[in-house]
C-alpha positions in Angstrom: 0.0 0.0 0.0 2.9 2.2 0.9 4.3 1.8 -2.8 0.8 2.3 -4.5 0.2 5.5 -2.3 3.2 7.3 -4.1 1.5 7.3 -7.3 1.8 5.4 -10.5 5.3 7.4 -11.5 7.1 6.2 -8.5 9.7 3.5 -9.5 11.5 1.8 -6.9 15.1 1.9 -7.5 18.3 -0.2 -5.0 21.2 2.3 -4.4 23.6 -0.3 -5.4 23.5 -2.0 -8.2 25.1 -5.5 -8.2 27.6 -5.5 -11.8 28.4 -9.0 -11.7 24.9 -10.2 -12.1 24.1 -7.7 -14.7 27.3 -8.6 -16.8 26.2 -12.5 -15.6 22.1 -12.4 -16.9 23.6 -10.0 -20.4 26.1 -13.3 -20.8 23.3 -15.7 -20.4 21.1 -13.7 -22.7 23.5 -13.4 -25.6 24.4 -17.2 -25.3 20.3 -18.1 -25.8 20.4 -15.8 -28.7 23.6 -17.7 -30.1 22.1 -21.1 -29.8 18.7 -19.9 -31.6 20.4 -18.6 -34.0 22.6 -21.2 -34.6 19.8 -23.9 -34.3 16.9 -22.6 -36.2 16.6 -24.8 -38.5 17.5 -28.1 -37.0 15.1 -30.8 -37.4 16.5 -32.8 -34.6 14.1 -35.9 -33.5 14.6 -36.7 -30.5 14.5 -40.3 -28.8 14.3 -39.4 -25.6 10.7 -40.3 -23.8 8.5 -38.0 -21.7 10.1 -38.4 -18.3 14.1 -38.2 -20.0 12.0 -34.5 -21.5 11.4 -33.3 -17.9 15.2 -33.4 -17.0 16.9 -31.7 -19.5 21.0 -32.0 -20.1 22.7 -29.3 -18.7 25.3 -28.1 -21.2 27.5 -25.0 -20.9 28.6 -24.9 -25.1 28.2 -21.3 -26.1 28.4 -21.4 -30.3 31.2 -19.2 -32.0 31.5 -15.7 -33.0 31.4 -14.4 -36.5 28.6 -16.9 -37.7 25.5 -14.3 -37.5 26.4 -10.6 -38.4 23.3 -9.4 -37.1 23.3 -10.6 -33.5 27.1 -10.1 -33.6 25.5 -6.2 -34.1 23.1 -6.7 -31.4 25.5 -7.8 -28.9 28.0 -5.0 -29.1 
């Protein structure tokens, strides 16, 4: 209630800012926007069942540089 009573152009802001989960979320952003990019087109069939589905592989591969100009742009 105390947050609504200030009006609808009140935004709440933290003094600090924490940099190394910024720089940490904008790495893990640009590394989804690799792998869609870089598996678009895939017409993988997978044999895995519905339970194998539920608990995904966790992988930490991050595709190379230079292969789309465009979201090379985007992430400069």
């Amino acid at each position: 209630m105390s947050v609504l009573s200030k009006g609808l152009n009140f935004i709440p802001v933290s003094r600090q800012s924490d940099k190394f989960q910024a720089k940490k979320d904008a790495e893990n952003l640009f590394r989804r926007a690799r792998l869609k990019a870089c598996f678009h087109n895939s017409d993988v069939t997978s044999d895995r069942d519905n339970f194998q589905r539920l608990n995904p592989r966790k992988s930490t591969w991050v595709p190379p540089d230079r292969q789309f100009a465009s979201l090379d742009l985007f992430i400069k």
